[in-house]
Each structure stands twice: as structure tokens, then as C-alpha cells.
mmCIF file of the C-alpha atoms, coordinates in Angstrom:
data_MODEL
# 
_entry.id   MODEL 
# 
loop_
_atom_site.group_PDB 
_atom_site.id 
_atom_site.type_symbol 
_atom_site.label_atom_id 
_atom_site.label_alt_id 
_atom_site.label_comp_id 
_atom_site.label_asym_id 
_atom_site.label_entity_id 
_atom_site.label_seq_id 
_atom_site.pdbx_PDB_ins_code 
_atom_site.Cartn_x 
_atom_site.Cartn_y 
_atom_site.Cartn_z 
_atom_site.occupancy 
_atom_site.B_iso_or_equiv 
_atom_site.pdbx_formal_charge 
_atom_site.auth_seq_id 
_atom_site.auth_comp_id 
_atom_site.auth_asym_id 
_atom_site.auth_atom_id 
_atom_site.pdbx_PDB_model_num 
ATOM 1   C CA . UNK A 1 1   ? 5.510   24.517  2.853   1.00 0.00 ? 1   UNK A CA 1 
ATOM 2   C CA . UNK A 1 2   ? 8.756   24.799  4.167   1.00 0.00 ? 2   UNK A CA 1 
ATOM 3   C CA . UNK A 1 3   ? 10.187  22.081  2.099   1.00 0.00 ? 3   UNK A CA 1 
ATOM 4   C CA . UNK A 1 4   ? 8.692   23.619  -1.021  1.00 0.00 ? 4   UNK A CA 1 
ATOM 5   C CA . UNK A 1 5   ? 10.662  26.733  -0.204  1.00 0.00 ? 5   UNK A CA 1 
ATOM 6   C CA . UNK A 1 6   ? 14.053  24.849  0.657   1.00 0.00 ? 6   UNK A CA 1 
ATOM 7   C CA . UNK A 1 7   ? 13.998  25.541  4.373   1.00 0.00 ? 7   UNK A CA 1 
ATOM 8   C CA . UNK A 1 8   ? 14.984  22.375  5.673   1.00 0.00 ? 8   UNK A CA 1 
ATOM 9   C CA . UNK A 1 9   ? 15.439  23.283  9.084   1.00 0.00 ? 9   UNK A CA 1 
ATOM 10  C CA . UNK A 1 10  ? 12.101  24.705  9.509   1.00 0.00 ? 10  UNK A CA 1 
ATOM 11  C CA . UNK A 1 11  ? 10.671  21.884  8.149   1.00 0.00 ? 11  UNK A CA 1 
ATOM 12  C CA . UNK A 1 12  ? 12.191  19.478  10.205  1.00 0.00 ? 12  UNK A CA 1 
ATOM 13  C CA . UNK A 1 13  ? 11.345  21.610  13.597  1.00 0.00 ? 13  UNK A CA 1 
ATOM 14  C CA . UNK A 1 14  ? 7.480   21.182  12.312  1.00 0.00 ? 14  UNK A CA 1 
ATOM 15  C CA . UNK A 1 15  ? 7.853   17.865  11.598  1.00 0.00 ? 15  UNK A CA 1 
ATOM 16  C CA . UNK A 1 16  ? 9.508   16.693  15.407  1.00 0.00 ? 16  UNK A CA 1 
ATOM 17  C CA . UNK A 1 17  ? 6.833   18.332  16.741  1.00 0.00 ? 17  UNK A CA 1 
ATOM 18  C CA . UNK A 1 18  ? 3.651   16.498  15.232  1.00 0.00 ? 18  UNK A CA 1 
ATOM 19  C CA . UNK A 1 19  ? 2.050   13.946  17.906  1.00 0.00 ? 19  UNK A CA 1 
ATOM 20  C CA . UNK A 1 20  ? 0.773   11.984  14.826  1.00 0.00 ? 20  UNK A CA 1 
ATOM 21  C CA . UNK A 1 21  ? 2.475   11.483  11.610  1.00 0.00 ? 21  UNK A CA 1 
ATOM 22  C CA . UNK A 1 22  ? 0.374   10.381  8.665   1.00 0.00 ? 22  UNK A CA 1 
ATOM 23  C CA . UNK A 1 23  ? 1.268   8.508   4.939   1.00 0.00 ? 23  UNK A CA 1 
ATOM 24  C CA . UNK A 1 24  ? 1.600   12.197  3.443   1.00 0.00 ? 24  UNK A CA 1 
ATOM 25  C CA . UNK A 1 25  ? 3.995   13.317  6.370   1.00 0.00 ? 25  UNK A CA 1 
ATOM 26  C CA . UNK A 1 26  ? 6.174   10.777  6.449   1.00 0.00 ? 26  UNK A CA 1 
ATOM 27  C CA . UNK A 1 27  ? 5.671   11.446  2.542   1.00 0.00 ? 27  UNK A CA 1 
ATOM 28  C CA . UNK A 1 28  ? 6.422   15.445  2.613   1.00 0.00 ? 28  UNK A CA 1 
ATOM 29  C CA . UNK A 1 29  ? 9.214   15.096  4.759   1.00 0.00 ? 29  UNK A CA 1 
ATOM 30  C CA . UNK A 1 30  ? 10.852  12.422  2.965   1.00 0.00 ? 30  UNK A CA 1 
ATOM 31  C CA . UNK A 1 31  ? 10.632  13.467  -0.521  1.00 0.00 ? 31  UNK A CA 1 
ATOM 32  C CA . UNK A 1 32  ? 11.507  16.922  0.579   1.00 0.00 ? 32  UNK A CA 1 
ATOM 33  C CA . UNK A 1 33  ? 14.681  15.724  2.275   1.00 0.00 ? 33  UNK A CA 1 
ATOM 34  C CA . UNK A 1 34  ? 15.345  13.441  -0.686  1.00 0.00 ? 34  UNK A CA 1 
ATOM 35  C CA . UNK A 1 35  ? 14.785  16.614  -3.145  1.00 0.00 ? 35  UNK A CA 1 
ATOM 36  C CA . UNK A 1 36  ? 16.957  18.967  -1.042  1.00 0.00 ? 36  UNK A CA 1 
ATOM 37  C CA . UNK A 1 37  ? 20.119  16.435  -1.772  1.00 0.00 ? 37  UNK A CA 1 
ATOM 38  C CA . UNK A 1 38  ? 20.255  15.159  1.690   1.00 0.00 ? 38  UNK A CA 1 
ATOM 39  C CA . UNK A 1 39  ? 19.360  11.523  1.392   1.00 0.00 ? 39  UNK A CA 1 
ATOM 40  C CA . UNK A 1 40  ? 21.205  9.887   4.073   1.00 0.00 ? 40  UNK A CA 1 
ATOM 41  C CA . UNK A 1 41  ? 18.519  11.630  6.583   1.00 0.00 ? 41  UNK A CA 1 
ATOM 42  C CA . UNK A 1 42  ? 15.631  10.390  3.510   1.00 0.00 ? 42  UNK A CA 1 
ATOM 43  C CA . UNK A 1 43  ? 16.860  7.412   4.488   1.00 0.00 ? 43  UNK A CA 1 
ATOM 44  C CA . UNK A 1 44  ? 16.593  7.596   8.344   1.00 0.00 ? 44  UNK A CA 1 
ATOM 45  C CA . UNK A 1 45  ? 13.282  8.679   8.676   1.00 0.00 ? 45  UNK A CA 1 
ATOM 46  C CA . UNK A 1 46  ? 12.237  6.470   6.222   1.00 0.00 ? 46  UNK A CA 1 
ATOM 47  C CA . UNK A 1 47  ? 13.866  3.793   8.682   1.00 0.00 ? 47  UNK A CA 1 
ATOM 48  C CA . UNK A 1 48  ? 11.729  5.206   11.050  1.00 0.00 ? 48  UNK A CA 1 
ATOM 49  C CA . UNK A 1 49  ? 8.296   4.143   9.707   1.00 0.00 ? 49  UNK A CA 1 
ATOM 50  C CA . UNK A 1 50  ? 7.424   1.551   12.118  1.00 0.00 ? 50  UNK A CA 1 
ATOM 51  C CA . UNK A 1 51  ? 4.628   -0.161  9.675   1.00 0.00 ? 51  UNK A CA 1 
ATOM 52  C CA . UNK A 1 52  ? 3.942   -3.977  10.863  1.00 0.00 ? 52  UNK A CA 1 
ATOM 53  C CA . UNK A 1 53  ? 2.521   -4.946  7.541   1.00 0.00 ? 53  UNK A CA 1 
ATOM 54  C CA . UNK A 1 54  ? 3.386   -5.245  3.848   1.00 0.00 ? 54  UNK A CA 1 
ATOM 55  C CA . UNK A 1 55  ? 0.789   -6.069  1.295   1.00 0.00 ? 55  UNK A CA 1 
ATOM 56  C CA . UNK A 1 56  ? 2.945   -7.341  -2.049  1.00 0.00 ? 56  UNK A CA 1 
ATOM 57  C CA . UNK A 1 57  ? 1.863   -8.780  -5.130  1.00 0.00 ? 57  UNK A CA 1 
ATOM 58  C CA . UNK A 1 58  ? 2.444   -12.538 -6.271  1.00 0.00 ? 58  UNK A CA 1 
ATOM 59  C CA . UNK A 1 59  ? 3.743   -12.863 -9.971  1.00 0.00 ? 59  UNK A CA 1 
ATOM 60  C CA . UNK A 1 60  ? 3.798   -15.900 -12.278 1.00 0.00 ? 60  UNK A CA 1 
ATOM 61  C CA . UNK A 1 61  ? 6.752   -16.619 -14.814 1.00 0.00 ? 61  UNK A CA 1 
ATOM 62  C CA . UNK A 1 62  ? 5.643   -14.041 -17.140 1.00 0.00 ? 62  UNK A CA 1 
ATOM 63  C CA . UNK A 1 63  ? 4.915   -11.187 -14.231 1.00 0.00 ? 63  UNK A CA 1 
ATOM 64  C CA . UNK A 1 64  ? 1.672   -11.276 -14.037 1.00 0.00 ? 64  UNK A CA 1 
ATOM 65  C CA . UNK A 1 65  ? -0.120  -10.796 -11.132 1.00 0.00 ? 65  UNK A CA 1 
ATOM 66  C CA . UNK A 1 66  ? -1.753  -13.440 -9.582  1.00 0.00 ? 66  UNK A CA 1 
ATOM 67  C CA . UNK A 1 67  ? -2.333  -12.886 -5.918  1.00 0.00 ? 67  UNK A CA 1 
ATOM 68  C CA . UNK A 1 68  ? -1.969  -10.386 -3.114  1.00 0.00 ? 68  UNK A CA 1 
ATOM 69  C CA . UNK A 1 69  ? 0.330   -11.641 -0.240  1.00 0.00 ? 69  UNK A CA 1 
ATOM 70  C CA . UNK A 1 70  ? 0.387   -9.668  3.588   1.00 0.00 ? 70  UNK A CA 1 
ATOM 71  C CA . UNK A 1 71  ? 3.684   -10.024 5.604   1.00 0.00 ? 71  UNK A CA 1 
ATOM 72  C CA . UNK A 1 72  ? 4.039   -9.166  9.232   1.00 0.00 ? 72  UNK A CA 1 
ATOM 73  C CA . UNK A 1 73  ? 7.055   -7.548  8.995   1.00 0.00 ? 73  UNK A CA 1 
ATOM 74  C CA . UNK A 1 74  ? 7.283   -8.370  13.474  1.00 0.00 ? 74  UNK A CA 1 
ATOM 75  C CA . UNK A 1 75  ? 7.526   -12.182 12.364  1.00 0.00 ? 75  UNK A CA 1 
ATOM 76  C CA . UNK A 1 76  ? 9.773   -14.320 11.159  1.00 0.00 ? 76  UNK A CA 1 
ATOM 77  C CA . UNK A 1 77  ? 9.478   -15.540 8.018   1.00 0.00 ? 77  UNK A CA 1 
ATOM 78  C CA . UNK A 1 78  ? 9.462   -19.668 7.612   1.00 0.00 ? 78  UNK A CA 1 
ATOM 79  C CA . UNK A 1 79  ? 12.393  -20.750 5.893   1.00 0.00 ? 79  UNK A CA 1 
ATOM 80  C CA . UNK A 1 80  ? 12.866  -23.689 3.468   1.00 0.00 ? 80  UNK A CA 1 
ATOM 81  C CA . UNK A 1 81  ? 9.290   -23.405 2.199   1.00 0.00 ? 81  UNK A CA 1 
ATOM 82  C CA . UNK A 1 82  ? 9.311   -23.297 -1.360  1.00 0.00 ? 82  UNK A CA 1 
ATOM 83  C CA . UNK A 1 83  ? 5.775   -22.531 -2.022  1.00 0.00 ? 83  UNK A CA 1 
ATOM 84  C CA . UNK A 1 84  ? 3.816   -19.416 -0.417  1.00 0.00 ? 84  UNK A CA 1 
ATOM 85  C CA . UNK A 1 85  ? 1.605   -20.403 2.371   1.00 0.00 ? 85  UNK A CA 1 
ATOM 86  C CA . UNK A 1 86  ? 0.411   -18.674 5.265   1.00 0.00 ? 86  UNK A CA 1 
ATOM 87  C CA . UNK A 1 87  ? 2.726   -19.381 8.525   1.00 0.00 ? 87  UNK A CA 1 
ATOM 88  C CA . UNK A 1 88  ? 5.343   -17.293 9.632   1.00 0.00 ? 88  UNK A CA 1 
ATOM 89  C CA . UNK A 1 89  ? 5.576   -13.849 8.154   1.00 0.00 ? 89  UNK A CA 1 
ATOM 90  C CA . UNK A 1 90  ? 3.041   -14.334 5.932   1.00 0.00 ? 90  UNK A CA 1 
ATOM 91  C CA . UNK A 1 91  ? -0.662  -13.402 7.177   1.00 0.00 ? 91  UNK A CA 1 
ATOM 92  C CA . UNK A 1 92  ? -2.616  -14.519 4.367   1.00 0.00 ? 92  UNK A CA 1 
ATOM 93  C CA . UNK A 1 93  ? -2.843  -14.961 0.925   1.00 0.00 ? 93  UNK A CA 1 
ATOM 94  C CA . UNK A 1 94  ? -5.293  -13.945 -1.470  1.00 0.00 ? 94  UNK A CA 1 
ATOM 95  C CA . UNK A 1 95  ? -5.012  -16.029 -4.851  1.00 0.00 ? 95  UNK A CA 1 
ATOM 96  C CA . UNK A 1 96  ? -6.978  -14.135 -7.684  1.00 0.00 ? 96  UNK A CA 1 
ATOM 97  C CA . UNK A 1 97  ? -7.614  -17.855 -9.455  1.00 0.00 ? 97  UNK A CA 1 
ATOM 98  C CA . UNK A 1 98  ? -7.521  -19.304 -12.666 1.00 0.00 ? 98  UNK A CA 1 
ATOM 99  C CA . UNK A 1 99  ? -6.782  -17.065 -15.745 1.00 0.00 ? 99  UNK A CA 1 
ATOM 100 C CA . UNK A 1 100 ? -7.062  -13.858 -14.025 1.00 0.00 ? 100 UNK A CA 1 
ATOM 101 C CA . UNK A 1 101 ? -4.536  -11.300 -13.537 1.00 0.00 ? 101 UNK A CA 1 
ATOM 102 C CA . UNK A 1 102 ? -4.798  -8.170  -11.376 1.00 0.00 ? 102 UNK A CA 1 
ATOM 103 C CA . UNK A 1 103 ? -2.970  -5.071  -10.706 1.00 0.00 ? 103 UNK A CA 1 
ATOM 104 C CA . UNK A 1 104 ? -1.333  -4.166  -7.041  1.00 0.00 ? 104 UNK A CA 1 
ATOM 105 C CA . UNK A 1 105 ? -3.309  -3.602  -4.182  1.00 0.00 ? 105 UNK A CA 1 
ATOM 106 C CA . UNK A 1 106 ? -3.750  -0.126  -2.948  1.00 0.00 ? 106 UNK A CA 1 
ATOM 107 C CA . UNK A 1 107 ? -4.753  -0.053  0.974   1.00 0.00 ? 107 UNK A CA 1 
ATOM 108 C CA . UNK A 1 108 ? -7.733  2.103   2.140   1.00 0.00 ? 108 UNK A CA 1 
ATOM 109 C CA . UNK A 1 109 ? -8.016  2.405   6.019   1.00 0.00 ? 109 UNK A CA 1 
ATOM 110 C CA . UNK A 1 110 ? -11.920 1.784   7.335   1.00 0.00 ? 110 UNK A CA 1 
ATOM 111 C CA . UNK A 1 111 ? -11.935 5.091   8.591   1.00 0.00 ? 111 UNK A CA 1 
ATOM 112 C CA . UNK A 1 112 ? -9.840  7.616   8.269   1.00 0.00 ? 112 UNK A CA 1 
ATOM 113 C CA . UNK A 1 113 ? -7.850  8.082   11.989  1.00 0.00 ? 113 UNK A CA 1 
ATOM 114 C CA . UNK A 1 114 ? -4.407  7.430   12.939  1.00 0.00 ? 114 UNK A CA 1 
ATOM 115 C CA . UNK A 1 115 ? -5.694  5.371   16.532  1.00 0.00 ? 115 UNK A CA 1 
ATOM 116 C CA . UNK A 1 116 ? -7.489  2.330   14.182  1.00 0.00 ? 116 UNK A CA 1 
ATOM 117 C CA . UNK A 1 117 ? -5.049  -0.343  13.397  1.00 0.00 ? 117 UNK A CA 1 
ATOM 118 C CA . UNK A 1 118 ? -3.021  -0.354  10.521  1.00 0.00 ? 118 UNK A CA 1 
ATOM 119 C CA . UNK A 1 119 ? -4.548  -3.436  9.057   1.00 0.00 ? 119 UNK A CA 1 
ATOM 120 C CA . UNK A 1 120 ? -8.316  -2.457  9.828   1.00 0.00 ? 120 UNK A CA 1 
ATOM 121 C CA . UNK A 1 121 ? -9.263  -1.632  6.159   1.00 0.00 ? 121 UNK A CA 1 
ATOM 122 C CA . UNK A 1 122 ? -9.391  -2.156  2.679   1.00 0.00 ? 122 UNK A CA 1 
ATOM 123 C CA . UNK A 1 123 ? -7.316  -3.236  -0.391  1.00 0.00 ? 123 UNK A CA 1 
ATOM 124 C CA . UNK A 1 124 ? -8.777  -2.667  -3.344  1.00 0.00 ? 124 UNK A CA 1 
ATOM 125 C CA . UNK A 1 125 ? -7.608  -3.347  -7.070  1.00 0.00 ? 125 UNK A CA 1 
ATOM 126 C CA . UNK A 1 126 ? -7.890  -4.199  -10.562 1.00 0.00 ? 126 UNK A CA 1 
ATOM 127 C CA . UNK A 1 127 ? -8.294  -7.826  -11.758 1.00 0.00 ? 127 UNK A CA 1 
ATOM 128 C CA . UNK A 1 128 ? -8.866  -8.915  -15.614 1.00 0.00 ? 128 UNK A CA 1 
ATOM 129 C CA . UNK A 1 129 ? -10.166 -12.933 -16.371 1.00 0.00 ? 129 UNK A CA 1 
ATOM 130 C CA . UNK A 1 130 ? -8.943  -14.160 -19.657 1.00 0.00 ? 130 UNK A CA 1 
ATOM 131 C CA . UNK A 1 131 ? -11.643 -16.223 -19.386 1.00 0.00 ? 131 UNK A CA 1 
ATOM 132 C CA . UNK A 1 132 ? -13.963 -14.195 -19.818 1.00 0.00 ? 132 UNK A CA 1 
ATOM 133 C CA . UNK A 1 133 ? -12.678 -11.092 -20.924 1.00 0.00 ? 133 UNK A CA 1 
ATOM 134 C CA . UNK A 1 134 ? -14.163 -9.074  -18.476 1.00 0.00 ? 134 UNK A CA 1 
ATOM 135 C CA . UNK A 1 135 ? -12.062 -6.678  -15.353 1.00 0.00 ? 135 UNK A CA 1 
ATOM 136 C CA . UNK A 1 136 ? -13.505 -5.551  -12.169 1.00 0.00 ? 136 UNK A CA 1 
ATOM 137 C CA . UNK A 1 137 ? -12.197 -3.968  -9.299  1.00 0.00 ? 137 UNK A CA 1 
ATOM 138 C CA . UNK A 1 138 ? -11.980 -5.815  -6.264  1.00 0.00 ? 138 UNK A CA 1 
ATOM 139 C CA . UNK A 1 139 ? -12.456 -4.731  -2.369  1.00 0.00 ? 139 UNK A CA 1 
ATOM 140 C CA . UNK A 1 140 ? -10.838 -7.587  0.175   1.00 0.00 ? 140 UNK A CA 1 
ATOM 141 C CA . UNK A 1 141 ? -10.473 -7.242  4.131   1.00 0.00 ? 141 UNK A CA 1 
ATOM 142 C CA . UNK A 1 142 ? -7.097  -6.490  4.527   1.00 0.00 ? 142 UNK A CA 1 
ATOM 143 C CA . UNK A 1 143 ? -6.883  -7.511  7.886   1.00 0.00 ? 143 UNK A CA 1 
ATOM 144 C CA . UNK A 1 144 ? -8.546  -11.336 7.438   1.00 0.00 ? 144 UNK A CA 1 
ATOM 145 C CA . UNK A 1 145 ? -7.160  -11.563 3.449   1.00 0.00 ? 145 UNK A CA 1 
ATOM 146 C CA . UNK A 1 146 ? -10.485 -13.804 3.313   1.00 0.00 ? 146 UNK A CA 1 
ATOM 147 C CA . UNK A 1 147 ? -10.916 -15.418 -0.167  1.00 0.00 ? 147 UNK A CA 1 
ATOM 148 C CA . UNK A 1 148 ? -14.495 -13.846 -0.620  1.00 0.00 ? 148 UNK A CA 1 
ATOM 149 C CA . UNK A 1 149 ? -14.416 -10.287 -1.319  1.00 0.00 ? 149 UNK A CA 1 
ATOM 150 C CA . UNK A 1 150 ? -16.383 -7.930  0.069   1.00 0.00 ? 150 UNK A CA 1 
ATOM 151 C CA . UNK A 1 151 ? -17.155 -6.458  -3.613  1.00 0.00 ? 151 UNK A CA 1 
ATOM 152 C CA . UNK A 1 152 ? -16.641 -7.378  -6.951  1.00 0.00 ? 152 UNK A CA 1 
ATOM 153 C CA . UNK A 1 153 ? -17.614 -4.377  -9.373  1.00 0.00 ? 153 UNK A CA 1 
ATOM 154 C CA . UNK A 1 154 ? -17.557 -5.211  -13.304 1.00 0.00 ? 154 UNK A CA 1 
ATOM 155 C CA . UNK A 1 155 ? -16.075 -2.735  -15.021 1.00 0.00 ? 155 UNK A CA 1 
ATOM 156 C CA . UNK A 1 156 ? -17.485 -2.356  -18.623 1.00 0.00 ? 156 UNK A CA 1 
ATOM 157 C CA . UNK A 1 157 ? -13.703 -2.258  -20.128 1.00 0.00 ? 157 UNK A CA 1 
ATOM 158 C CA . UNK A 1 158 ? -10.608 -4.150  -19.669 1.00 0.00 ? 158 UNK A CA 1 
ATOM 159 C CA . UNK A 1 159 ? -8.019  -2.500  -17.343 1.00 0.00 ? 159 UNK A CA 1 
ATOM 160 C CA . UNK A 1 160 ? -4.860  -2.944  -18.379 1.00 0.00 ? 160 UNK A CA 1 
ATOM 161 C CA . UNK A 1 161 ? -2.209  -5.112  -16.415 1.00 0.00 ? 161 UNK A CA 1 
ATOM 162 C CA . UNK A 1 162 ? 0.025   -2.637  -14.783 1.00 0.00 ? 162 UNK A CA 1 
ATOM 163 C CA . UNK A 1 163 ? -2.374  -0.402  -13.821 1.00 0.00 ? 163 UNK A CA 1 
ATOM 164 C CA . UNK A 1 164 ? -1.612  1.496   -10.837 1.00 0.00 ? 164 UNK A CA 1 
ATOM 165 C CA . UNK A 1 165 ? -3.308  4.016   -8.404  1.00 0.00 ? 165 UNK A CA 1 
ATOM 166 C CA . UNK A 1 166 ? -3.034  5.221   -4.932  1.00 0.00 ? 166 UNK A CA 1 
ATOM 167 C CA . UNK A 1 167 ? -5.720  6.152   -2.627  1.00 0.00 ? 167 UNK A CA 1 
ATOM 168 C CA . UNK A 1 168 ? -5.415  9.848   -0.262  1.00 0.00 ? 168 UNK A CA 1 
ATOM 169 C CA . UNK A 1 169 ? -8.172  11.075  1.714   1.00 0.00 ? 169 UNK A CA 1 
ATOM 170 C CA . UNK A 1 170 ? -9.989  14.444  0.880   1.00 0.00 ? 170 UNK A CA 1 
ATOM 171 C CA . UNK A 1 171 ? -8.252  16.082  3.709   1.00 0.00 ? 171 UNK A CA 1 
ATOM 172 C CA . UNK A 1 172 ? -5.060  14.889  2.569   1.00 0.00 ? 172 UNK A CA 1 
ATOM 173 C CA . UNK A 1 173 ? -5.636  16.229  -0.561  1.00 0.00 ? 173 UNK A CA 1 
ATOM 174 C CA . UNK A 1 174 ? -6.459  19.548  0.831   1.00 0.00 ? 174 UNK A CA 1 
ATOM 175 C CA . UNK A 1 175 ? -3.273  19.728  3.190   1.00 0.00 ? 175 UNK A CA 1 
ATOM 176 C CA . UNK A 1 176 ? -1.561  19.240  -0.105  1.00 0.00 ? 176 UNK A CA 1 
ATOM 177 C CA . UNK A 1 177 ? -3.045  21.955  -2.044  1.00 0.00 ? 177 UNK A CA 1 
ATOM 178 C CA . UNK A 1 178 ? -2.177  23.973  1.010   1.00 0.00 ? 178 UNK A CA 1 
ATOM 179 C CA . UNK A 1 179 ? 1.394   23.515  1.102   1.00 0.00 ? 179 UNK A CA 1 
# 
């Protein structure tokens, strides 16, 4: 609210205060800073997300997607490996197969709380087989990247490659609305 309104100041005071900052804080407060003009403090609390993981898309030559990849941004990362393989700072790899291309993963916590780890949930996207012709969205653990989904649903149209979405929470849609 304060943001919205330009007070800067005010919003920062509410924001120092919070014992637990959430995606659509961190959000708020950067946007809003980013908005107002002032970008080099956009920047530093930006800097200040401390997120451990990174879930990132694998392309081919021609950009298409072909995997989902999860870094541990506390690692190191392997060097003079040419090909992607888990070691390192790379957690796992999920490798859509053959002929079929997805979109990026959005990640969907287990349950909603700020004490569950930040890995403990779900990423979920689009995937289309050439194959086939068919597209489903797909649900993976994002904490074991395991090869076998935990659901496949067939969609009865193709989704389009570049599709993109983002997951918020009822309640984070309502502290939206209220702002």
C-alpha cells in the first residue's frame, strides 16, 4: 500500500519489520523500489534473497526446451564438464526425452508455510511430444528431480512452446487485492 502511494519510507519501515518475508514481499518491495526510480536499493534487497536453489530450463540448438535442471546455488559448480550431469552445483536433472519440448517450470511449495524447505514441493509445467502430437502438464518432486513424475495430465490441445505461468497462493492473491 505504501508503495502504491509513493511512500517509500513507510514502506520500507513495514517491510524491516516483517519476521517472515514471502515471494510477493520480496516482490512488492522490490518492484516498488524499482518503480519509484531507486534501483540501486532494487538491487540490494534483491541481493538479499538468500534462495539455495535455482530451477532453469535446458535448451537444444533451436531453444527448445528439453529438460529442467536444479542448481544449489551453496555449491560449487564442476568445471571442465562439457555435458550437464548431476555433481557439483547441479542437483538433478530432469530430461523431458525424445521429441518433446516443454515450457519452464513454475515451483509450487507442498504446503504453503515459510518453515518447510525451499525445495519441499512441486514443479509443474507444460510439455508437447512431436511424436505424438499430444501436451500435458507435468508435476515432478522438486526436491528428488526423480525421472518419474508424480502426474502426467493430457491436455486435449497443444500448448504452445513458450508458454509461461506463475503459481501464487489464494492468500497471496488476497494480500494483493488488498494493497
Amino acid at each position: 500500500m505504501y508503495l502504491k502511494c509513493g511512500d517509500i519510507e513507510s514502506a520500507c519501515k513495514v517491510y524491516n519489520q516483517m519476521p517472515v518475508r514471502n515471494v510477493v514481499s520480496w516482490n512488492s518491495m522490490i518492484l516498488g523500489l524499482a518503480d519509484s526510480g531507486d534501483y540501486e536499493e532494487a538491487l540490494r534487497v534483491f541481493r538479499k534473497m538468500k534462495q539455495q536453489y535455482v530451477y532453469g530450463t535446458i535448451l537444444d540448438s533451436t531453444a527448445k526446451v528439453t529438460g529442467i535442471i536444479k542448481f544449489d546455488l551453496h555449491k560449487e559448480p564442476e568445471i571442465g564438464n562439457a555435458k550437464l550431469e548431476v555433481g557439483g552445483n547441479v542437483k538433478g536433472i530432469f530430461d523431458l526425452g525424445p521429441g518433446r519440448f516443454g515450457s519452464e517450470a513454475i515451483f509450487v511449495p507442498r504446503q504453503p508455510s515459510t518453515s518447510s524447505k525451499e525445495d519441499d514441493g512441486y514443479l509443474i509445467f507444460f510439455a508437447h511430444d512431436e511424436n505424438t502430437g499430444k501436451s500435458a502438464v507435468n508435476v515432478i518432486d522438486a526436491k528428488s528431480m526423480s525421472p518419474d513424475p508424480i502426474a502426467v495430465v493430457e491436455l486435449p490441445n497443444r500448448v504452445p512452446y513458450g508458454f509461461h505461468a506463475f503459481f501464487v497462493t489464494e492468500e497471496q492473491l488476497q494480500e494483493q487485492a488488498n494493497l
